[in-house]
ChimeraX commands (.cxc) that place a marker at each C-alpha (Angstrom):
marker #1 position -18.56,-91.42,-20.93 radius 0.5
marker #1 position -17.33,-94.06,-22.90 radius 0.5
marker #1 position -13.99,-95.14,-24.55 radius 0.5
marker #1 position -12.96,-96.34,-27.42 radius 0.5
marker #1 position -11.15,-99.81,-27.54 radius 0.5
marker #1 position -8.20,-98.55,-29.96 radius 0.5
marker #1 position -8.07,-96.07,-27.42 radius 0.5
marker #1 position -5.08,-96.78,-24.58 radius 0.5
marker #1 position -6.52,-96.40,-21.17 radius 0.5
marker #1 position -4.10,-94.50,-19.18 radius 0.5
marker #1 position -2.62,-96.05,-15.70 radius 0.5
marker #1 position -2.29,-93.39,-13.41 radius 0.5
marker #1 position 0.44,-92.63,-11.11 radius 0.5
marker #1 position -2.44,-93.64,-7.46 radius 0.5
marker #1 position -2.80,-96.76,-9.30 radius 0.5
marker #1 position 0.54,-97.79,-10.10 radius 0.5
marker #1 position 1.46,-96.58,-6.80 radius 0.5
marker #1 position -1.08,-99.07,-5.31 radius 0.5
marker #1 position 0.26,-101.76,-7.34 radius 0.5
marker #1 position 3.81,-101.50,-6.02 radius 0.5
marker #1 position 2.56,-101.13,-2.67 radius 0.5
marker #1 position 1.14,-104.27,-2.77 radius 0.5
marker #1 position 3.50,-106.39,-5.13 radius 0.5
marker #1 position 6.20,-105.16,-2.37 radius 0.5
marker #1 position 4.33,-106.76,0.58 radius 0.5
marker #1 position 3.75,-109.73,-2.02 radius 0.5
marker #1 position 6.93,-110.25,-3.37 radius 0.5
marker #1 position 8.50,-112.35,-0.98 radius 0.5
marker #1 position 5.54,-114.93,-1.20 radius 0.5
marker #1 position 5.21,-115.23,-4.75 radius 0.5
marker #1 position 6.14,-119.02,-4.55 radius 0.5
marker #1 position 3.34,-119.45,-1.91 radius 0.5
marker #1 position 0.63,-117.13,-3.44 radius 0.5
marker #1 position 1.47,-118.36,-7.29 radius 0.5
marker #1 position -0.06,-121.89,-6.19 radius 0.5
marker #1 position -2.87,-120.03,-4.65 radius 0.5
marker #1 position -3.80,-118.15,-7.59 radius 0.5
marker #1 position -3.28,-121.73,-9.50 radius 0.5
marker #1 position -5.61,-123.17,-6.94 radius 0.5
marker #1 position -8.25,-120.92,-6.82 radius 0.5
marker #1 position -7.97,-121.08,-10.90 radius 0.5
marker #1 position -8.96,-124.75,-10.78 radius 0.5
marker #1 position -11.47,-124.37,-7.72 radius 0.5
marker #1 position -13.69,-121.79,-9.71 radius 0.5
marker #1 position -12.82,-123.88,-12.87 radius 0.5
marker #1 position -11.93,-127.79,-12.36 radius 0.5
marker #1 position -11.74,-128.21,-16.73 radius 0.5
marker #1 position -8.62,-125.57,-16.70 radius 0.5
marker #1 position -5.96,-128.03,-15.38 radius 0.5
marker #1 position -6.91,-130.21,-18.63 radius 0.5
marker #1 position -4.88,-127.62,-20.54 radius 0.5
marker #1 position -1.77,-128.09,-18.53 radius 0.5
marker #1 position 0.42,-130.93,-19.61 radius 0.5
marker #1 position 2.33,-131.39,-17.02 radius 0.5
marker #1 position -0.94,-132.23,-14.89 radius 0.5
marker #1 position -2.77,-134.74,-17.24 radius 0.5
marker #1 position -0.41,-137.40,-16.27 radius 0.5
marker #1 position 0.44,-136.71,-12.67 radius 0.5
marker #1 position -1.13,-138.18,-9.91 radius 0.5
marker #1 position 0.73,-136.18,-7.53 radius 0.5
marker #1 position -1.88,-133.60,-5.47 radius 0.5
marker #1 position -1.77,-130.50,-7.12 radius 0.5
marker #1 position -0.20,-128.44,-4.16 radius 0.5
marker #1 position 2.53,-130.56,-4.25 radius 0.5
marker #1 position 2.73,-130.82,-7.73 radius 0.5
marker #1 position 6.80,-129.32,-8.18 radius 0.5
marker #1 position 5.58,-128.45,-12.33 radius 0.5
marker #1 position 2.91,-126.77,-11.18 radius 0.5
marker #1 position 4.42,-124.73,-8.14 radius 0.5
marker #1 position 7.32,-123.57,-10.57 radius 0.5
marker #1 position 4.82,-122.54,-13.18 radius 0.5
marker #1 position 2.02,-120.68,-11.01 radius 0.5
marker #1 position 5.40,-118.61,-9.33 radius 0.5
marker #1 position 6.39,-117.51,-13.50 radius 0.5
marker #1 position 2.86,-116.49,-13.87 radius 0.5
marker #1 position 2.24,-114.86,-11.10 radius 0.5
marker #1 position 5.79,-112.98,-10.98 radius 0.5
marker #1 position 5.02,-111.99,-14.57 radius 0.5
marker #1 position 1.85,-110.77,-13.97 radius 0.5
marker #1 position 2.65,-108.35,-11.24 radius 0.5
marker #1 position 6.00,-107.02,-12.76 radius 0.5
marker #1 position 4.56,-106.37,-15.89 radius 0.5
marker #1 position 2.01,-104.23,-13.71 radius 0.5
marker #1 position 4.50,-102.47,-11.74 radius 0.5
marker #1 position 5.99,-100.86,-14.72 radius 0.5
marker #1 position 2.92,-100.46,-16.95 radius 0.5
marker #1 position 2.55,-96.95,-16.43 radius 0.5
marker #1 position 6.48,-96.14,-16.48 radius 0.5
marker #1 position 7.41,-98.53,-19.59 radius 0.5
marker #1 position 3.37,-96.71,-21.27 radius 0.5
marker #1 position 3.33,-100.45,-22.50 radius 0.5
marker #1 position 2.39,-104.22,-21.06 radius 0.5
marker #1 position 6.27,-105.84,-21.35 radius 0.5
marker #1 position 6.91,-108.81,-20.02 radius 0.5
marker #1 position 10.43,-110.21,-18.94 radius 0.5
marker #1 position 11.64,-114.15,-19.93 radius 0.5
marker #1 position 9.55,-114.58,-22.79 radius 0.5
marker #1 position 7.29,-112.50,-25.05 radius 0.5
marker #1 position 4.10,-111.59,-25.94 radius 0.5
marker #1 position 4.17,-113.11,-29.27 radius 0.5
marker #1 position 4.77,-116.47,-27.26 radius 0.5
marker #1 position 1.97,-115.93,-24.86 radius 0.5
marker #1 position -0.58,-115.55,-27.39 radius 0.5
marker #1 position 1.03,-118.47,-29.59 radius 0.5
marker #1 position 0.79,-120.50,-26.63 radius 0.5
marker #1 position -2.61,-119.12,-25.23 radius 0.5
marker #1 position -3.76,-119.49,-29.15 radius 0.5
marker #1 position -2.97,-123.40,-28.60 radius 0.5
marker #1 position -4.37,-124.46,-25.52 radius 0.5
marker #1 position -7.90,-122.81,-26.65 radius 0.5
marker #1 position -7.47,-120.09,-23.92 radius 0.5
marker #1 position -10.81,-118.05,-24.17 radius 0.5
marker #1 position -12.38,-114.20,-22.77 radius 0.5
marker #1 position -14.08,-116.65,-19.85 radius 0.5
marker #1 position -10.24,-118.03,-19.43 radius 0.5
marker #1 position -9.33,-114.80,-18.52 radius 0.5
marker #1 position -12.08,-113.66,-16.67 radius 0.5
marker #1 position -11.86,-116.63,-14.04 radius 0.5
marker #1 position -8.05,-115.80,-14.11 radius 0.5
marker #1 position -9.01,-112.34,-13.12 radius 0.5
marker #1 position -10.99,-113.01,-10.45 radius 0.5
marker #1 position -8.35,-115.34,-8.92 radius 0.5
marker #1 position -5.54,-113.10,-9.49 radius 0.5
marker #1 position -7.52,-110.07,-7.59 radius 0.5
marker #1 position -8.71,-113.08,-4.56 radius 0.5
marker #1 position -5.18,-113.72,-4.03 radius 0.5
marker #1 position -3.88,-110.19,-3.74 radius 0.5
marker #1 position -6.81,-109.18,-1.41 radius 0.5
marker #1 position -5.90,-111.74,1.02 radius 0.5
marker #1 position -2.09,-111.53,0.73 radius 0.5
marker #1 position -2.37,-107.73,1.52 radius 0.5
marker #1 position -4.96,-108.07,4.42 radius 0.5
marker #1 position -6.24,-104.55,5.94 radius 0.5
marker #1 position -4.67,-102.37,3.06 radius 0.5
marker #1 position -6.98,-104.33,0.28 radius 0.5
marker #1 position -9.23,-101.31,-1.08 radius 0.5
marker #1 position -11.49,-100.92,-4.30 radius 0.5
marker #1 position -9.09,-97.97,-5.91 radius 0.5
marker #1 position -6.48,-100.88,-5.47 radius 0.5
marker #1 position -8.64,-103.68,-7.20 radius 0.5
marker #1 position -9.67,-101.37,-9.62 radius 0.5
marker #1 position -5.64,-100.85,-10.07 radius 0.5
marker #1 position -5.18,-104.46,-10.70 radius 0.5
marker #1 position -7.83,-105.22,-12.84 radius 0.5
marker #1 position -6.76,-102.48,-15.01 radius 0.5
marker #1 position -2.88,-103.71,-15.11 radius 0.5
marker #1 position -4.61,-107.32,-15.68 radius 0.5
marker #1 position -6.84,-106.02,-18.44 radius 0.5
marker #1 position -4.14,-104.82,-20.24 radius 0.5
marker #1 position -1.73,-107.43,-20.00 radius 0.5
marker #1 position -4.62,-109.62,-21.44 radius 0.5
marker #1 position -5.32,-106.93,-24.39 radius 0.5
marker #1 position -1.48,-107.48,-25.12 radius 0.5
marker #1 position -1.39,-111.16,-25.03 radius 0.5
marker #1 position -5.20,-111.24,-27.24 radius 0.5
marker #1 position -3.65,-109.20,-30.04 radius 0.5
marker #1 position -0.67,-112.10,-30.18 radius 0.5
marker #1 position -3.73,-114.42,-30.18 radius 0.5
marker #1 position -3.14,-115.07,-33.94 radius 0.5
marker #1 position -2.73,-118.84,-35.88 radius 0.5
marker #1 position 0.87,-118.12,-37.40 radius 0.5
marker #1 position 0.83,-117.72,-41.09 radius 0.5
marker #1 position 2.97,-119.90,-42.43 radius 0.5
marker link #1:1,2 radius 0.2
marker link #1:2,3 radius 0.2
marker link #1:3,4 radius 0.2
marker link #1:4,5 radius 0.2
marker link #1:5,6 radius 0.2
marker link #1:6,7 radius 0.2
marker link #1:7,8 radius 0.2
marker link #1:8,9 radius 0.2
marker link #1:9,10 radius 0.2
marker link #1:10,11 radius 0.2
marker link #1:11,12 radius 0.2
marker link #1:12,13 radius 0.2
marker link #1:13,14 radius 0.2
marker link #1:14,15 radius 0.2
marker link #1:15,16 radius 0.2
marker link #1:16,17 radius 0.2
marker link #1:17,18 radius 0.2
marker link #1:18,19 radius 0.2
marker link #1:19,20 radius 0.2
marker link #1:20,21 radius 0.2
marker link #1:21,22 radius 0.2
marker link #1:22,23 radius 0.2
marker link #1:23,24 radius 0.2
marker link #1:24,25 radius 0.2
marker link #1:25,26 radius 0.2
marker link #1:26,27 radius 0.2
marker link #1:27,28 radius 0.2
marker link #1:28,29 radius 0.2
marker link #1:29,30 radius 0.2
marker link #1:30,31 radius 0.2
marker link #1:31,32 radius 0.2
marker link #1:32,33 radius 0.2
marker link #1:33,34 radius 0.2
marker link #1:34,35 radius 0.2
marker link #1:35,36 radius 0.2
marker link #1:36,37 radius 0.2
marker link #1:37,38 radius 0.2
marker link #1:38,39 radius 0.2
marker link #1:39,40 radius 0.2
marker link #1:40,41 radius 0.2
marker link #1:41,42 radius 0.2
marker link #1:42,43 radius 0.2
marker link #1:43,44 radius 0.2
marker link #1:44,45 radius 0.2
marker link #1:45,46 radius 0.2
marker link #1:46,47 radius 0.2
marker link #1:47,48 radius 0.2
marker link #1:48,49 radius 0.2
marker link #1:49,50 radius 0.2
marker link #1:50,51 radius 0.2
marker link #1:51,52 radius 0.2
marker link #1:52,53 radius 0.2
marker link #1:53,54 radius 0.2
marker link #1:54,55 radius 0.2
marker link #1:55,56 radius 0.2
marker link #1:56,57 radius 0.2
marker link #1:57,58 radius 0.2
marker link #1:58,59 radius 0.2
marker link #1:59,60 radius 0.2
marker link #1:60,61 radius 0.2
marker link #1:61,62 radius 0.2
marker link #1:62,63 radius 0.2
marker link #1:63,64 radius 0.2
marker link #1:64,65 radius 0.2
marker link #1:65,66 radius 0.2
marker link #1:66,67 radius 0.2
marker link #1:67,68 radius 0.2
marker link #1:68,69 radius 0.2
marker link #1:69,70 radius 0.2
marker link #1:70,71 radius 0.2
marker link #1:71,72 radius 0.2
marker link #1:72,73 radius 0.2
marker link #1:73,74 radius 0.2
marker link #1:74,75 radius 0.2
marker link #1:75,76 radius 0.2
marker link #1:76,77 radius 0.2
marker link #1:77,78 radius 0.2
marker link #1:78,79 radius 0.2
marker link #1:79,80 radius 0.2
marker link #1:80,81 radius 0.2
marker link #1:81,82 radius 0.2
marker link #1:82,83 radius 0.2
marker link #1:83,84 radius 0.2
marker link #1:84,85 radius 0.2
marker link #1:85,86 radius 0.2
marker link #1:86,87 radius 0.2
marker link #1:87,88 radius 0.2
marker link #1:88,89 radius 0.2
marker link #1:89,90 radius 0.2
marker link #1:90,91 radius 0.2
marker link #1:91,92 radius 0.2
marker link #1:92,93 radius 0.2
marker link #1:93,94 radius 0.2
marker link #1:94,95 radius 0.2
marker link #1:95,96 radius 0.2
marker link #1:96,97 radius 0.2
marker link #1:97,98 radius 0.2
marker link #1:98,99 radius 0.2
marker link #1:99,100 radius 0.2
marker link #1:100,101 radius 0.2
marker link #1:101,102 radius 0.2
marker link #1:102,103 radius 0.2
marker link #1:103,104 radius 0.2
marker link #1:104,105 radius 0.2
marker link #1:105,106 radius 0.2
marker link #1:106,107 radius 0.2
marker link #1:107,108 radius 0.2
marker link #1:108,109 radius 0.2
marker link #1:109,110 radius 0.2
marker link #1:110,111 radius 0.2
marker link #1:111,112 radius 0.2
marker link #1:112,113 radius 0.2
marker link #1:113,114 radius 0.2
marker link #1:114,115 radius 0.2
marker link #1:115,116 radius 0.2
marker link #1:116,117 radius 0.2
marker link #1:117,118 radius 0.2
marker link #1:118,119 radius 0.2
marker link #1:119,120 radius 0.2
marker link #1:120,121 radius 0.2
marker link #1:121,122 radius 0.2
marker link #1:122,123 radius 0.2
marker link #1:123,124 radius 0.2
marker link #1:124,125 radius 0.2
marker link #1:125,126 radius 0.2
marker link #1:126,127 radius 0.2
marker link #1:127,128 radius 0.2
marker link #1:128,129 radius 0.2
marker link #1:129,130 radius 0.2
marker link #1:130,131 radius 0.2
marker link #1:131,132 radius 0.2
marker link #1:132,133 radius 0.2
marker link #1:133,134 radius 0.2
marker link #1:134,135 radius 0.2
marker link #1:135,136 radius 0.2
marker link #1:136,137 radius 0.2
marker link #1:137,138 radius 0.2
marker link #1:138,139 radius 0.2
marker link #1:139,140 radius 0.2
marker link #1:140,141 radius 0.2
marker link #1:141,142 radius 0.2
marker link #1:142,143 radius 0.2
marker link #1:143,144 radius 0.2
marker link #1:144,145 radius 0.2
marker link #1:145,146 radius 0.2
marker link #1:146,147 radius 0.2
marker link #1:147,148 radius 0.2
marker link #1:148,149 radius 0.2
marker link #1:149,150 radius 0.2
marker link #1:150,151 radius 0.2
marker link #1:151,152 radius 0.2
marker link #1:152,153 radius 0.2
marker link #1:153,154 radius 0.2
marker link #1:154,155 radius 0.2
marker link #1:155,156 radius 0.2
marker link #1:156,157 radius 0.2
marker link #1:157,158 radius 0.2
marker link #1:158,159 radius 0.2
marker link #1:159,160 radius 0.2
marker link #1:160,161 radius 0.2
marker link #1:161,162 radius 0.2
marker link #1:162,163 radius 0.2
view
């Protein structure tokens, strides 16, 4: 069977339920387990901290870097809200900012697909440890697809402004 890619993949009501199973065990942490899913971001790939300002001139260790800690919580708040209400909002919505800015901002910094997919695979570490025993492949397969779309939405902001 295969899809389409204007097609919108649908995020069913097990997955979302998954997702805010999980985000509610997570929530609490998000401080803690936003600098892991920084960390693990820069352990798979050392070259992504080059495109963070705040860390070219720092020689502060990154766990203890407070730019980075306050950052890595944004992202990874952001991230999991805007897949706890994917499915009831139909749409990736994100609060604080907006797409448009992601993608102008991703746009600048040169993000690219292998970007994402190391992002991916850091964001989906970091929830499998932070839930422990309840971790299961309908629930990776839950955040990948919440992740996947989130990453559609910020891509098709991925534009050079036109003016």
């Amino acid at each position: 069977m295969s899809t389409s890619s204007d097609c919108k993949v649908v995020f069913t009501e097990e997955q979302e339920a998954l997702v805010v199973q999980s985000w509610n065990i997570m929530k609490k942490n998000s401080a803690d387990l936003g600098l892991k899913f920084f960390l693990k971001i820069f352990e798979i790939a050392p070259s992504a901290q080059k495109m963070f300002s705040f860390l070219k001139e720092s020689n502060v260790p990154l766990q203890h870097n407070s730019k980075l800690k306050s950052h890595a919580m944004a992202v990874f708040m952001m991230t999991c809200e805007s897949a706890v209400q994917l499915r009831k909002a139909g749409k990736v919505t994100v609060r604080e900012t907006t797409l448009k800015k992601l993608g102008a901002v991703h746009l600048k910094f040169g993000v690219v697909d292998e970007h994402f997919e190391v992002t991916k695979f850091a964001l989906l570490d970091t929830i499998k440890e932070a839930v422990g025993e309840i971790w299961s492949e309908e629930m990776k397969s839950a955040w990948g697809e919440a992740y996947d779309q989130l990453v559609a939405s910020i891509k098709a902001e991925m534009k050079p402004s036109s003016y």
